[in-house]
C-alpha positions as a Markdown table, in Angstrom:
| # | Residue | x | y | z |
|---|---|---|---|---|
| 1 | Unk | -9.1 | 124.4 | -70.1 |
| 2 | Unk | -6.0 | 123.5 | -69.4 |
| 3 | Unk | -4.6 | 118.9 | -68.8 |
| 4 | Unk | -3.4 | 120.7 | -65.3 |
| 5 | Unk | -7.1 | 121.4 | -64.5 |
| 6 | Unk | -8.8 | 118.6 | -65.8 |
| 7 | Unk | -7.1 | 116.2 | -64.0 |
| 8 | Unk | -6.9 | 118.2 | -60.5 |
| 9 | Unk | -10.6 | 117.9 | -61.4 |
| 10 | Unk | -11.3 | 114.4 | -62.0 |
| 11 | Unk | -8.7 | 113.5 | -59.1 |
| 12 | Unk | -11.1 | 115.7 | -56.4 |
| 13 | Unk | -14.0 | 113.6 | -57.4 |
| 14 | Unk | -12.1 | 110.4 | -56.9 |
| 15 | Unk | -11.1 | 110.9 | -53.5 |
| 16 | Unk | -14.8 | 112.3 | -52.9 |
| 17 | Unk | -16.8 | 110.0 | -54.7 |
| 18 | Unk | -15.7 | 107.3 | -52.2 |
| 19 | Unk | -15.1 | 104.6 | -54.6 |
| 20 | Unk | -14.1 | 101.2 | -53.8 |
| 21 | Unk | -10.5 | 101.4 | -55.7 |
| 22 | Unk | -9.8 | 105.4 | -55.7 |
| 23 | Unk | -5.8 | 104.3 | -56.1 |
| 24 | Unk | -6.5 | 102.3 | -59.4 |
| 25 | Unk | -8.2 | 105.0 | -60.5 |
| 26 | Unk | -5.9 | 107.3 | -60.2 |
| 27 | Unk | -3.0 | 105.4 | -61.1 |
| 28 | Unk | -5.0 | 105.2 | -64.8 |
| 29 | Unk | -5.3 | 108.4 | -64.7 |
| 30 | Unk | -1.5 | 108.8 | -64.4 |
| 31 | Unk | -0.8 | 106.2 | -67.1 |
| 32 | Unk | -3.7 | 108.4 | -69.4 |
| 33 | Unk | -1.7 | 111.4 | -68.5 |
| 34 | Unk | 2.0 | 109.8 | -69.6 |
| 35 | Unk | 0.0 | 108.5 | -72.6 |
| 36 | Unk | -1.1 | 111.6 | -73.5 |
| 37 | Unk | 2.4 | 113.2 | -73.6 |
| 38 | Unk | 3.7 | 110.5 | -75.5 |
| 39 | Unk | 1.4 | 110.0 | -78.3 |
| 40 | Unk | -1.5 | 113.0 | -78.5 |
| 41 | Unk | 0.8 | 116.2 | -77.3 |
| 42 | Unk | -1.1 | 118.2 | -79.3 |
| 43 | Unk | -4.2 | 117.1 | -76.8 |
| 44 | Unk | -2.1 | 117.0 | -73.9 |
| 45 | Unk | -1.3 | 121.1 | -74.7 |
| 46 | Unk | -4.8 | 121.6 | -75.4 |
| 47 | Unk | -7.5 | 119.6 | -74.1 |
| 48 | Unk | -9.9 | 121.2 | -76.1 |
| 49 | Unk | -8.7 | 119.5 | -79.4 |
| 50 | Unk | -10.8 | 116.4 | -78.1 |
| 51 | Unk | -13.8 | 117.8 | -79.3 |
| 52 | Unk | -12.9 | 117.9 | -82.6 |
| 53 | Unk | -13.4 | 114.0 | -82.3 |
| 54 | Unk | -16.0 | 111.9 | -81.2 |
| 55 | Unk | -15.5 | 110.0 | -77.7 |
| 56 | Unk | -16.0 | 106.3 | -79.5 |
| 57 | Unk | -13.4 | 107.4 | -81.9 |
| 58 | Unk | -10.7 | 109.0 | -79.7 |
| 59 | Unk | -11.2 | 105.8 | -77.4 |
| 60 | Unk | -10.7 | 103.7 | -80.6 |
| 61 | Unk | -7.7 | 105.8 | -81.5 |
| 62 | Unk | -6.3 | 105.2 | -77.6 |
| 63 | Unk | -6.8 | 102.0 | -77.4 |
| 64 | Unk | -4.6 | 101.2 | -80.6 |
| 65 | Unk | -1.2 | 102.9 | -78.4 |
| 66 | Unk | -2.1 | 99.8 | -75.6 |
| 67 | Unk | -0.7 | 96.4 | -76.1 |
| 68 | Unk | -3.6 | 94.6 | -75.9 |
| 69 | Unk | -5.5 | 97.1 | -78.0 |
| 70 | Unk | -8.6 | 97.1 | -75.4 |
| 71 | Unk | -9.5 | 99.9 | -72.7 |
| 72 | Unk | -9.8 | 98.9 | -69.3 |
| 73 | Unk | -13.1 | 99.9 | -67.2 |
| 74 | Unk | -11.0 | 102.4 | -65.9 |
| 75 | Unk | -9.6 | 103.9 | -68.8 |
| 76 | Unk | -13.0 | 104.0 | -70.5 |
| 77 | Unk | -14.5 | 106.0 | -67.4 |
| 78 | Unk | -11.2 | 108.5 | -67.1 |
| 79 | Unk | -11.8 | 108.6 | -71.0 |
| 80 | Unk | -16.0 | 109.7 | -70.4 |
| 81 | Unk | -14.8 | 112.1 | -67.2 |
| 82 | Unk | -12.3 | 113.8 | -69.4 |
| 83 | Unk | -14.7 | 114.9 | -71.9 |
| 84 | Unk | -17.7 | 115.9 | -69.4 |
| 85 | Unk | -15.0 | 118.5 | -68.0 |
| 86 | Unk | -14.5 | 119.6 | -71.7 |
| 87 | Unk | -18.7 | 120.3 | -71.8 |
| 88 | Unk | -18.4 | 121.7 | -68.7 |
């Protein structure tokens, strides 16, 4: 499975699921995407590498890129999303 369709994915059910903040959502998901091509390329090319780590360790891992070294609520649901479309 290919970034491309993961995140056509997860922007669909966005805009579907009606949420209160869609925009900040998807703006996350923009800022995982940039943050994946800067510092996991090798997960960015291939999605499926996530699986060779846990979820509680590849947010652990991501959260050490951001400044503040925490995950937003946001990031942490992209993060969850992401890998359900990898079990998928």
């Amino acid at each position: 499975m290919s970034w491309k369709t993961i995140k056509e994915s997860i922007e669909a059910s966005l805009i579907e699921r009606n949420l209160s903040q869609p925009k900040r959502r998807l703006k996350e998901l923009e800022n995982i995407e940039n943050n994946l091509k800067t510092h996991f390329s090798s997960i960015y090319n291939d999605p499926t590498k996530l699986k060779e780590k846990s979820i509680k360790d590849f947010k652990k891992e991501y959260a050490k890129i951001k400044p503040g070294k925490n995950l937003s609520g946001a990031e942490s649901s992209l993060i969850n999303e992401i890998y359900r479309r990898l079990d998928d």
